[in-house]
N, CA, C and O atoms as a GROMACS GRO file, in nm:
protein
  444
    1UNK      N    1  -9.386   8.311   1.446
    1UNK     CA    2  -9.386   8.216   1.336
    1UNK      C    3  -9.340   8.282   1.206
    1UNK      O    4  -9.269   8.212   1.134
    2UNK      N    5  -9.370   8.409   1.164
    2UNK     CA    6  -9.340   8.467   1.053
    2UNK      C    7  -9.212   8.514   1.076
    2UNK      O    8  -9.160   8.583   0.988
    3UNK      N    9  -9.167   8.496   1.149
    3UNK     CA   10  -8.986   8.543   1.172
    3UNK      C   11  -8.878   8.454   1.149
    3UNK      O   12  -8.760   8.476   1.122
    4UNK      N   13  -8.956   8.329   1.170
    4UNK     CA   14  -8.902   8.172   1.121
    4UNK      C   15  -8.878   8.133   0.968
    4UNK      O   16  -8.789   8.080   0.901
    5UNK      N   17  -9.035   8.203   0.941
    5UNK     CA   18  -9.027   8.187   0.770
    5UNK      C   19  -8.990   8.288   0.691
    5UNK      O   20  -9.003   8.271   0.570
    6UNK      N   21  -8.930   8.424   0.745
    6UNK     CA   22  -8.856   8.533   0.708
    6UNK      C   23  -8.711   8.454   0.636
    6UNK      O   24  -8.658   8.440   0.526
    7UNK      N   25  -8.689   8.414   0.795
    7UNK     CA   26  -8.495   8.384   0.793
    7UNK      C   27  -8.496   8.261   0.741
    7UNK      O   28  -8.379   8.229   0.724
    8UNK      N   29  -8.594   8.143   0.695
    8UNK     CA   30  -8.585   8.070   0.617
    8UNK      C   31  -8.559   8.121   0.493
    8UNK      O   32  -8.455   8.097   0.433
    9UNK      N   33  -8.670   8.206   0.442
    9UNK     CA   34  -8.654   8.232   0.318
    9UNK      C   35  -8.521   8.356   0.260
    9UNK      O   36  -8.486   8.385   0.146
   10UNK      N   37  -8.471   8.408   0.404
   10UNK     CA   38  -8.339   8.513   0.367
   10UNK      C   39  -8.255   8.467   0.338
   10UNK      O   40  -8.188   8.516   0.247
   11UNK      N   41  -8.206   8.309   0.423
   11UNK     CA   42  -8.103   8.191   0.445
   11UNK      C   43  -8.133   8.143   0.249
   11UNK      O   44  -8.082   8.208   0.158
   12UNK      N   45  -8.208   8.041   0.231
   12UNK     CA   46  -8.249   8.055   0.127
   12UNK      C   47  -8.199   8.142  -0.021
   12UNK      O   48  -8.170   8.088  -0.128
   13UNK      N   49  -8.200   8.265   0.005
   13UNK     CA   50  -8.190   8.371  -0.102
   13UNK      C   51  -8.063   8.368  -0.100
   13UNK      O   52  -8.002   8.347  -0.205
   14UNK      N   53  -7.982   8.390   0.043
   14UNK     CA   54  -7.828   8.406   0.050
   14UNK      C   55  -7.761   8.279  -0.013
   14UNK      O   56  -7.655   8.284  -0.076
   15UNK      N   57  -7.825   8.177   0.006
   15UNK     CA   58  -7.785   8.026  -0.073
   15UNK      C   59  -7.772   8.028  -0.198
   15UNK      O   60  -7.675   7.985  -0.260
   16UNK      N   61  -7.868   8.078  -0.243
   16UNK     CA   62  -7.935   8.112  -0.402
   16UNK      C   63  -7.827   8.200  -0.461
   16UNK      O   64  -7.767   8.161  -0.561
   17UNK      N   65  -7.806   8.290  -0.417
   17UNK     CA   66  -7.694   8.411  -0.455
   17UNK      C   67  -7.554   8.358  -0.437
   17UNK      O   68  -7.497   8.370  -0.545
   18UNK      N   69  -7.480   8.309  -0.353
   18UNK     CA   70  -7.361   8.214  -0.318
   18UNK      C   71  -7.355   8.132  -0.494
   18UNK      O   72  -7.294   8.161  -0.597
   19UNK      N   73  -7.421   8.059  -0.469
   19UNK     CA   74  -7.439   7.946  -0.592
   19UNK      C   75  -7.459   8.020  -0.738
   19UNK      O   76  -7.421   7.974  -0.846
   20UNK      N   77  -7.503   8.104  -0.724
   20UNK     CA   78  -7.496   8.218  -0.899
   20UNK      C   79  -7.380   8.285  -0.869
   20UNK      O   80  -7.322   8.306  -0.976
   21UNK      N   81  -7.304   8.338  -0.753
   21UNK     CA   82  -7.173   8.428  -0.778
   21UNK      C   83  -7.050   8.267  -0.797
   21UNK      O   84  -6.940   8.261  -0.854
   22UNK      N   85  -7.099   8.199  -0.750
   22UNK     CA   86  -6.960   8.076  -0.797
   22UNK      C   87  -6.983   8.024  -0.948
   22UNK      O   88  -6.901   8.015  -1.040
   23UNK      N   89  -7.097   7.998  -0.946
   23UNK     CA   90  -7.119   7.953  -1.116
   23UNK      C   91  -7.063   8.083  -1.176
   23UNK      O   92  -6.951   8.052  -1.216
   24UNK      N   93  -7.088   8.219  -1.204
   24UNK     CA   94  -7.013   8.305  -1.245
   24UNK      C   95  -6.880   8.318  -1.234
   24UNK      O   96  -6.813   8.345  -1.334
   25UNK      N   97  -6.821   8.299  -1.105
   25UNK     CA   98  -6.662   8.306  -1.123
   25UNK      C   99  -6.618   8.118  -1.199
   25UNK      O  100  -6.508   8.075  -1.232
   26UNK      N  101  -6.709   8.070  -1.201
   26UNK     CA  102  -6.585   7.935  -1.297
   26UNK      C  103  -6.613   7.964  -1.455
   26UNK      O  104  -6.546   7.931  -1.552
   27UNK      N  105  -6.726   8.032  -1.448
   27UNK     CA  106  -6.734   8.041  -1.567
   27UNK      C  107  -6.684   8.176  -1.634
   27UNK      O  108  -6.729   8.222  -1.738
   28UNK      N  109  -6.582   8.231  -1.556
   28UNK     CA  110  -6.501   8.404  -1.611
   28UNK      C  111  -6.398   8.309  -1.592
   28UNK      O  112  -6.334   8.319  -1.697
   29UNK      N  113  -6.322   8.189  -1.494
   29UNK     CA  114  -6.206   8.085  -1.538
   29UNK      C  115  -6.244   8.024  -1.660
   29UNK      O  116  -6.165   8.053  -1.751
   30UNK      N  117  -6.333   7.950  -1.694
   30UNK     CA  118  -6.336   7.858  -1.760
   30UNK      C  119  -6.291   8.016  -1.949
   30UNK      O  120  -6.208   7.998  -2.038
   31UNK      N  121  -6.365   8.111  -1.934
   31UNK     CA  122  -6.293   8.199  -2.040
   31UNK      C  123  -6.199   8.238  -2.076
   31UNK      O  124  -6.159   8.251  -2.192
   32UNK      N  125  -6.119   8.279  -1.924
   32UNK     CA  126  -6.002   8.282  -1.875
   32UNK      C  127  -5.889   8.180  -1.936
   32UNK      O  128  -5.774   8.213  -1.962
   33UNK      N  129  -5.940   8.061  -1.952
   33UNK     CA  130  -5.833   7.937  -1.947
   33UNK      C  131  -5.876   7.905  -2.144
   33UNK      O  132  -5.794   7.849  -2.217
   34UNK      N  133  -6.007   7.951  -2.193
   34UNK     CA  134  -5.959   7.942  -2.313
   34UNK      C  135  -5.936   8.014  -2.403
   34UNK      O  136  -5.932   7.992  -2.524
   35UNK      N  137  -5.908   8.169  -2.306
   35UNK     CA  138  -5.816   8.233  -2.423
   35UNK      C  139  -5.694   8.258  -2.412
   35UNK      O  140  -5.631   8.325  -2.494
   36UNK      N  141  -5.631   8.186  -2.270
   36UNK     CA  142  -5.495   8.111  -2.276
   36UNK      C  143  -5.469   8.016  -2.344
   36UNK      O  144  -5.355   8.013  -2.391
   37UNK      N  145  -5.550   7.919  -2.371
   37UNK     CA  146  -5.563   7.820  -2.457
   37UNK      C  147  -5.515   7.866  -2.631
   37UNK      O  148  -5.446   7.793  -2.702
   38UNK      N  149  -5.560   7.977  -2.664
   38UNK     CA  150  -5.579   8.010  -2.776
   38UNK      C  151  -5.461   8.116  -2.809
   38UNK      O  152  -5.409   8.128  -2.920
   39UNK      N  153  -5.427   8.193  -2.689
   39UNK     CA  154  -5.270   8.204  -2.686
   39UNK      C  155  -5.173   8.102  -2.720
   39UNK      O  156  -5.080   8.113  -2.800
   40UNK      N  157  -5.204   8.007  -2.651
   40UNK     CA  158  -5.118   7.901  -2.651
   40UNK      C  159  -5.107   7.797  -2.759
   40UNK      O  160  -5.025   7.706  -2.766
   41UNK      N  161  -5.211   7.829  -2.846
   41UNK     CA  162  -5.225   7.729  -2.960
   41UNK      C  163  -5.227   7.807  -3.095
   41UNK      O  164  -5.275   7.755  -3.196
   42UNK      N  165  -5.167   7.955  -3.096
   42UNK     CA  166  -5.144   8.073  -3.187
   42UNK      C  167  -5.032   7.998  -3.270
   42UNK      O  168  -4.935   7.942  -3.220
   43UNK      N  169  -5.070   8.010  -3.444
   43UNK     CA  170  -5.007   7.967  -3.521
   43UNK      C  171  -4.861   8.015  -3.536
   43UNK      O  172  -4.835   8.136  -3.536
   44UNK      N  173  -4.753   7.907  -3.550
   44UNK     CA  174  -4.602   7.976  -3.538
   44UNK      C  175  -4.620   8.052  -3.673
   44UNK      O  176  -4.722   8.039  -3.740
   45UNK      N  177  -4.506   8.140  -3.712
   45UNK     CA  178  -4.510   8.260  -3.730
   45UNK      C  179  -4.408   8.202  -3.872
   45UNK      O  180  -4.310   8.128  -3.862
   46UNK      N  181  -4.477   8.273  -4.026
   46UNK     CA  182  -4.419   8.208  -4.131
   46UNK      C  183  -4.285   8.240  -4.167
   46UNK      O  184  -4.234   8.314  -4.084
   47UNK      N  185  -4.205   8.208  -4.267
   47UNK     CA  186  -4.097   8.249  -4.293
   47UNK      C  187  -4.132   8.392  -4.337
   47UNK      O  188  -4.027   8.449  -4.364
   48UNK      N  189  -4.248   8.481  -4.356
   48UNK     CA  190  -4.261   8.586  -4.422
   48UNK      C  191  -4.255   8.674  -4.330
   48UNK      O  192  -4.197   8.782  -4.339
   49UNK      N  193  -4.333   8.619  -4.209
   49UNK     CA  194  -4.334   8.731  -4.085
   49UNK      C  195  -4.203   8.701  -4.046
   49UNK      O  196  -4.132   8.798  -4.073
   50UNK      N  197  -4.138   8.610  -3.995
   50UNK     CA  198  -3.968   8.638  -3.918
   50UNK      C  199  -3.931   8.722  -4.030
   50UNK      O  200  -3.895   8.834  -3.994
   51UNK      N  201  -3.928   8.697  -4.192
   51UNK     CA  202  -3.842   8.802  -4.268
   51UNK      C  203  -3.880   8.935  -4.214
   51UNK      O  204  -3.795   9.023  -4.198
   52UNK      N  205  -4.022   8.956  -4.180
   52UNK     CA  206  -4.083   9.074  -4.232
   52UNK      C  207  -3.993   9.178  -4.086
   52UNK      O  208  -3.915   9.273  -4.094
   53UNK      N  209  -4.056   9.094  -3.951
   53UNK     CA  210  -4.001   9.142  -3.791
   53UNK      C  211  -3.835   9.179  -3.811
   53UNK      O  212  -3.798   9.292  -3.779
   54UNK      N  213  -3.745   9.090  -3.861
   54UNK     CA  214  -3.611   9.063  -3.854
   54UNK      C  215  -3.559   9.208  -3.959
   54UNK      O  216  -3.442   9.245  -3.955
   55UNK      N  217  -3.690   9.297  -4.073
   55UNK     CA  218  -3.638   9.390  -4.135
   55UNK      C  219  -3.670   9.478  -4.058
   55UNK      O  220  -3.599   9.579  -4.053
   56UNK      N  221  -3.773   9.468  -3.985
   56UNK     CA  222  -3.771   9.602  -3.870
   56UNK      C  223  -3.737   9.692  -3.758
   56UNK      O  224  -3.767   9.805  -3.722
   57UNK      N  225  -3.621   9.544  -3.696
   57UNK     CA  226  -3.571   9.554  -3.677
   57UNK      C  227  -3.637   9.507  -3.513
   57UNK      O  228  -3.597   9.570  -3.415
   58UNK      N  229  -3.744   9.386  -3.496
   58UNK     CA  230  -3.767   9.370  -3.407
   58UNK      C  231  -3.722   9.264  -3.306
   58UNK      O  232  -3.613   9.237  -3.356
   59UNK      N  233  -3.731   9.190  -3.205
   59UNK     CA  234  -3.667   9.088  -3.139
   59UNK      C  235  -3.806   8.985  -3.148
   59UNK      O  236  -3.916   9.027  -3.184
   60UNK      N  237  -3.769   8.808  -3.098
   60UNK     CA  238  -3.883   8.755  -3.096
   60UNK      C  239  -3.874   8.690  -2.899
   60UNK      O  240  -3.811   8.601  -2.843
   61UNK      N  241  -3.934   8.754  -2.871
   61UNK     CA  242  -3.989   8.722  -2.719
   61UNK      C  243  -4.039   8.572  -2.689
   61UNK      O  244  -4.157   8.545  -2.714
   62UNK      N  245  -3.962   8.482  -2.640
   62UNK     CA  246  -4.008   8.338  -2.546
   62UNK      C  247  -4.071   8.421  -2.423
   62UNK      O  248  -4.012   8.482  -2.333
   63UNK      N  249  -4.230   8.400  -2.451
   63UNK     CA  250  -4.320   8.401  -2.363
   63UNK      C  251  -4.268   8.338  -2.226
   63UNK      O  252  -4.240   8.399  -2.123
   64UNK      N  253  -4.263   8.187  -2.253
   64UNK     CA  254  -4.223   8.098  -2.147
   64UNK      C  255  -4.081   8.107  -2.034
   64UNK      O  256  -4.083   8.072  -1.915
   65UNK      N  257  -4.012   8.139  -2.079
   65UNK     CA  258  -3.917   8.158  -2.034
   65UNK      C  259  -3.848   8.325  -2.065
   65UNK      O  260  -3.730   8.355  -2.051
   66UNK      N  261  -3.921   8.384  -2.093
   66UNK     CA  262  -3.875   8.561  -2.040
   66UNK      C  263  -3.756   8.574  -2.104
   66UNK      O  264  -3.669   8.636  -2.043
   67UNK      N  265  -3.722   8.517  -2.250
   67UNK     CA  266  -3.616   8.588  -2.292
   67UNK      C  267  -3.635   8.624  -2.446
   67UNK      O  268  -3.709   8.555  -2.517
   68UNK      N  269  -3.575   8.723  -2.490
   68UNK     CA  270  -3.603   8.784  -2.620
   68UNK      C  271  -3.468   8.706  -2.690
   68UNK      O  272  -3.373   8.649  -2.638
   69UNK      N  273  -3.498   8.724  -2.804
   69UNK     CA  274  -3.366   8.644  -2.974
   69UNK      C  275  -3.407   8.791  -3.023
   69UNK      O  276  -3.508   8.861  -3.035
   70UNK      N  277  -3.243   8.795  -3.050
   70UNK     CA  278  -3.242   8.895  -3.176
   70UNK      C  279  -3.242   8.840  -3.308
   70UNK      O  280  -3.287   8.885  -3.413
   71UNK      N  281  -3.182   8.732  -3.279
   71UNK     CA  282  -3.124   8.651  -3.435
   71UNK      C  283  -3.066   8.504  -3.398
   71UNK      O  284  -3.041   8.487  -3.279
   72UNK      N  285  -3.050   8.436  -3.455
   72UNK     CA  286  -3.028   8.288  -3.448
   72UNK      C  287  -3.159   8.152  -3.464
   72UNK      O  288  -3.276   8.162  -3.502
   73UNK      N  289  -3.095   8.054  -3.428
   73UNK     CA  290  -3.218   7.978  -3.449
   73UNK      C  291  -3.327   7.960  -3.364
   73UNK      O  292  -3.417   7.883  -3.398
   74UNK      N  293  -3.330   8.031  -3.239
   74UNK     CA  294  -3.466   8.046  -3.218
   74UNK      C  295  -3.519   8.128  -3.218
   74UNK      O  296  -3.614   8.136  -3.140
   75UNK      N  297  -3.485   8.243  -3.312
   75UNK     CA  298  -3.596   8.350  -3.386
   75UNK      C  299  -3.701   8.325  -3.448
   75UNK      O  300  -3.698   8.306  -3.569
   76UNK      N  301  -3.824   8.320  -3.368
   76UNK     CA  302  -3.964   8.313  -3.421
   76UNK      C  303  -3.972   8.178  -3.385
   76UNK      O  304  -4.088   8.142  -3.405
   77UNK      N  305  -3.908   8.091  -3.345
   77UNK     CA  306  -3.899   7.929  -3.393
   77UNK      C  307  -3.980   7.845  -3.226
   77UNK      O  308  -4.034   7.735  -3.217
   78UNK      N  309  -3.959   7.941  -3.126
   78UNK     CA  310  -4.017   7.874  -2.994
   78UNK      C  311  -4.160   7.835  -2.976
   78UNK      O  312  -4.237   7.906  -3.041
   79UNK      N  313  -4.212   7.746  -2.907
   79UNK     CA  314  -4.335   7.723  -2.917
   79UNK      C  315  -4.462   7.876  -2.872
   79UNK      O  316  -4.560   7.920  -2.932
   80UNK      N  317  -4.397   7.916  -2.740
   80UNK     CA  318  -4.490   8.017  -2.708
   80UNK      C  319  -4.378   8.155  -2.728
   80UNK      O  320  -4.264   8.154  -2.683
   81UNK      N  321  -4.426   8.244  -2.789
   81UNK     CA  322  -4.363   8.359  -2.813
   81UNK      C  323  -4.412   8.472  -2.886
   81UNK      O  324  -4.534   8.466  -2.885
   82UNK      N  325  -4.366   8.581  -2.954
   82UNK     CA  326  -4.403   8.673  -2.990
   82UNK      C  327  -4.301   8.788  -3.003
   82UNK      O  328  -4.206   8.802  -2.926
   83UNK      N  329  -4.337   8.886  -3.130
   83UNK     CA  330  -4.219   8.936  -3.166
   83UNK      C  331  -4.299   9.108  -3.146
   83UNK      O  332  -4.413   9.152  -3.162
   84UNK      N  333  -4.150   9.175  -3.097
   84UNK     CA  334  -4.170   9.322  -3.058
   84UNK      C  335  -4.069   9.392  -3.049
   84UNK      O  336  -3.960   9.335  -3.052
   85UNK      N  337  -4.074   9.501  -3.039
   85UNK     CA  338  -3.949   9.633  -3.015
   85UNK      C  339  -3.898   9.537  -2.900
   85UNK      O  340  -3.966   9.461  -2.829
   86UNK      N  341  -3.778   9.556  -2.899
   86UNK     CA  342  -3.609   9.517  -2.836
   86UNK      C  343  -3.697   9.599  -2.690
   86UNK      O  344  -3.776   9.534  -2.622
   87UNK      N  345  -3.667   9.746  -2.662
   87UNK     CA  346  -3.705   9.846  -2.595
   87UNK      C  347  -3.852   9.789  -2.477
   87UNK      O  348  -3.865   9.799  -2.355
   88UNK      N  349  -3.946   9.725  -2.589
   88UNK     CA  350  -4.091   9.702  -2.543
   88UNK      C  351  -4.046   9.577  -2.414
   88UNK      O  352  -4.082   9.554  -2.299
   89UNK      N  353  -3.944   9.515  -2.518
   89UNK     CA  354  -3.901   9.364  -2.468
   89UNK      C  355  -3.854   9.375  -2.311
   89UNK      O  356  -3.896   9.305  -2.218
   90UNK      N  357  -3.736   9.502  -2.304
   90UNK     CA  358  -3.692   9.527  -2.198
   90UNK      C  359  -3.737   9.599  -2.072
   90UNK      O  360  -3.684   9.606  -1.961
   91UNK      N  361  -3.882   9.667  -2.130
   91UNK     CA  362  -3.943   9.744  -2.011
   91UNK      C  363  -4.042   9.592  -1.957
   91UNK      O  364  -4.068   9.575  -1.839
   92UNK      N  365  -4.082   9.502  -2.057
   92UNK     CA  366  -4.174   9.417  -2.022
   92UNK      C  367  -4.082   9.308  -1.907
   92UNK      O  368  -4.130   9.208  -1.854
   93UNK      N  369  -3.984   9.343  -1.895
   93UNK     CA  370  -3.887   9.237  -1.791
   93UNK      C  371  -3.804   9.096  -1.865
   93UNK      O  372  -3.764   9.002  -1.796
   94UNK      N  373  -3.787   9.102  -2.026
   94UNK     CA  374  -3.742   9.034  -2.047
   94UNK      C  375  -3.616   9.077  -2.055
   94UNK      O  376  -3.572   9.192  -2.047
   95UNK      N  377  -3.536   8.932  -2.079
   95UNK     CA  378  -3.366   8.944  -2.079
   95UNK      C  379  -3.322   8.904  -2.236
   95UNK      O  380  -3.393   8.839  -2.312
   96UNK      N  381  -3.204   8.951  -2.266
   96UNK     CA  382  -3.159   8.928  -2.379
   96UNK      C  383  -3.103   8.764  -2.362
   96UNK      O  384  -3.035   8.729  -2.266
   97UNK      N  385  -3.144   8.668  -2.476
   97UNK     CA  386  -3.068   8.555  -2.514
   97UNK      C  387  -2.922   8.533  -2.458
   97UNK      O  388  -2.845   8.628  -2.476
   98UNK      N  389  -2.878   8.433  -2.401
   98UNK     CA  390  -2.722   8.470  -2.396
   98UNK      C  391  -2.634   8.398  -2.548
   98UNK      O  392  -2.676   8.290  -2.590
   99UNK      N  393  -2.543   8.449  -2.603
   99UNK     CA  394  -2.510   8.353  -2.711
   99UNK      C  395  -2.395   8.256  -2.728
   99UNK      O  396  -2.286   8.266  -2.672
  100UNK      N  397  -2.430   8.166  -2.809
  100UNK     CA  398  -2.395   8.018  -2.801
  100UNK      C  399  -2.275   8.061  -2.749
  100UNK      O  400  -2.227   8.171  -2.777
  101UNK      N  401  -2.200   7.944  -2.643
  101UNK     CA  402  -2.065   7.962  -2.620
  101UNK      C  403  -2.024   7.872  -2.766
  101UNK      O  404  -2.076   7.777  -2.824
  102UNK      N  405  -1.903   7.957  -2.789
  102UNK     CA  406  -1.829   7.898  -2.894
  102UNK      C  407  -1.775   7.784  -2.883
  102UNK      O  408  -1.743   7.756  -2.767
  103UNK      N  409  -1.745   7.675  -2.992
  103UNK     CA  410  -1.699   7.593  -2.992
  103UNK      C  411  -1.570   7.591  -3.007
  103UNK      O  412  -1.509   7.636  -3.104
  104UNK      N  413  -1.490   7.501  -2.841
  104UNK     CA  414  -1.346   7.510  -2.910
  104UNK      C  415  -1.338   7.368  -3.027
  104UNK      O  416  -1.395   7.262  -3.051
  105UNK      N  417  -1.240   7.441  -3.069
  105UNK     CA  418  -1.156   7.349  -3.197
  105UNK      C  419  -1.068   7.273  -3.113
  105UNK      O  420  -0.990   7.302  -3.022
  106UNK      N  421  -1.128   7.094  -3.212
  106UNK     CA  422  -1.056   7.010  -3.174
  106UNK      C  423  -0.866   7.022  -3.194
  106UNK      O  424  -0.806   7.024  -3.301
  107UNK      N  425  -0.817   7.028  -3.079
  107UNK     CA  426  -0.674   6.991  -3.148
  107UNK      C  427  -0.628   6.856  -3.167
  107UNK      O  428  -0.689   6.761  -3.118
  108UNK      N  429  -0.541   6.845  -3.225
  108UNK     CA  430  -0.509   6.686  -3.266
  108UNK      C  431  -0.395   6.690  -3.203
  108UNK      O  432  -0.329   6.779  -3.258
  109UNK      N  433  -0.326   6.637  -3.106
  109UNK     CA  434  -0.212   6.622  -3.024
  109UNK      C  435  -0.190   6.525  -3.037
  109UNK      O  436  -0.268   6.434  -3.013
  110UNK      N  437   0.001   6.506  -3.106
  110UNK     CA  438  -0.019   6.302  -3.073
  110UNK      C  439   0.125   6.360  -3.066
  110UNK      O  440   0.194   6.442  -3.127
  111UNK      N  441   0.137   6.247  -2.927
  111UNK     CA  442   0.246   6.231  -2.892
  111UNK      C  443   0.387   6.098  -2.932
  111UNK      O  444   0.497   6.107  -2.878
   0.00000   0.00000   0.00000
């Protein structure tokens, strides 16, 4: 009889423990997801900082899409991003911007 109410109460404990290690892991996600959140909702970056990065000679990194700006209009300007050494940019696996294809000039042909 006491071997019954052993493995009741071991079954029990192992239940008990299951249910505190899952409440612990949603709740290391649920931290997880809001300091992505807070990544993700990081104030864009003023005209003082692009001046300040752009004298240092740094690039601004699209988080989202893995590509660094040296210069143009989406320097500093993307929603998720961040600005760093060119160098940092390229060991971290990003790619350089490709730049605008040029516009041809209309010709006016009249026949």
């Amino acid at each position: 009889m006491k071997l019954k109410s052993i493995g009741k109460i071991a079954l029990a404990a192992a239940l008990a423990l299951t249910a505190v290690a899952q409440a612990a892991k949603s709740g290391d996600q649920a931290k997880t997801s809001a300091a992505k959140k807070a990544v993700d909702t990081a104030p864009a970056p003023s005209d003082k900082d692009i001046a300040d990065a752009k004298a240092k000679g740094m690039v601004w990194v699209n988080t989202s899409t893995k590509v660094y700006h040296k210069d143009g209009e989406f320097y500093g300007k993307t929603k998720k991003g961040k600005f760093m050494a060119e160098d940092d940019a390229k060991k971290g696996g990003y790619r350089a911007a490709q730049e605008p294809a040029a516009k041809k000039a209309k010709t006016d042909v009249k026949k």
